[in-house]
C-alpha positions in Angstrom: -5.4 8.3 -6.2 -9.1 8.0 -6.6 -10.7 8.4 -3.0 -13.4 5.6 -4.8 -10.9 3.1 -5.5 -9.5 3.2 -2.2 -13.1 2.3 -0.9 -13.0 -1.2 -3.0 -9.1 -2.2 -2.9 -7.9 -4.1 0.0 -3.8 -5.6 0.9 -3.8 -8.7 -1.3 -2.1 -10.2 1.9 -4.6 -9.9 4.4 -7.5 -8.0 2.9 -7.2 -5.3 5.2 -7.7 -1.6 4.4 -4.8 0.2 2.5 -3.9 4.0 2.6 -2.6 5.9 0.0 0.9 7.7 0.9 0.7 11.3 -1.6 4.8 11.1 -0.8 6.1 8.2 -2.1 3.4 7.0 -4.6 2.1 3.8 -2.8 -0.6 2.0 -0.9 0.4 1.3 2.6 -0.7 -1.6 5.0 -0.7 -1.3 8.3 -1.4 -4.3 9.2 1.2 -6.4 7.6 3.3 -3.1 7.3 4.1 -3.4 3.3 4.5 -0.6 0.7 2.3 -1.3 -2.3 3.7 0.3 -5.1 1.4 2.9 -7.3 3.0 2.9 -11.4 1.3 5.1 -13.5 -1.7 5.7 -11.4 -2.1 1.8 -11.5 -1.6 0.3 -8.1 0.7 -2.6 -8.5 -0.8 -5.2 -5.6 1.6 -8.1 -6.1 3.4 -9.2 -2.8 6.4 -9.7 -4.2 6.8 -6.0 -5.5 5.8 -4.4 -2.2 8.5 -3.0 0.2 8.6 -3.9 4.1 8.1 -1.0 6.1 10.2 -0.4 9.5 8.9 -0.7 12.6 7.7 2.5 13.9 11.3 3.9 15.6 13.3 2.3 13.3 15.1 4.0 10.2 
């Protein structure tokens, strides 16, 4: 993921600042806790295709 890119994107949900994870190939939210999906290098930032994330403890 382009270190630039990161810079400009933010969560389409609350315009906060997204992190990419290397792992699992998506842009993270912390704020609103929500995967973004990254297809193809293309970041898909469309709140219906994003994943919850747990709470931290939870599995």
């Amino acid at each position: 993921m382009d270190h630039r890119l990161l810079e400009i994107i933010a969560c389409p949900v609350c315009n906060g600042k997204l992190s990419y994870d290397k792992e699992n190939f998506e842009l993270i939210c912390k704020l609103d806790r929500l995967a973004f999906p990254v297809r193809d290098g293309i970041p898909v930032l469309l709140d219906h295709e994003a994943r919850e994330l747990p709470l931290d403890g939870e599995k």
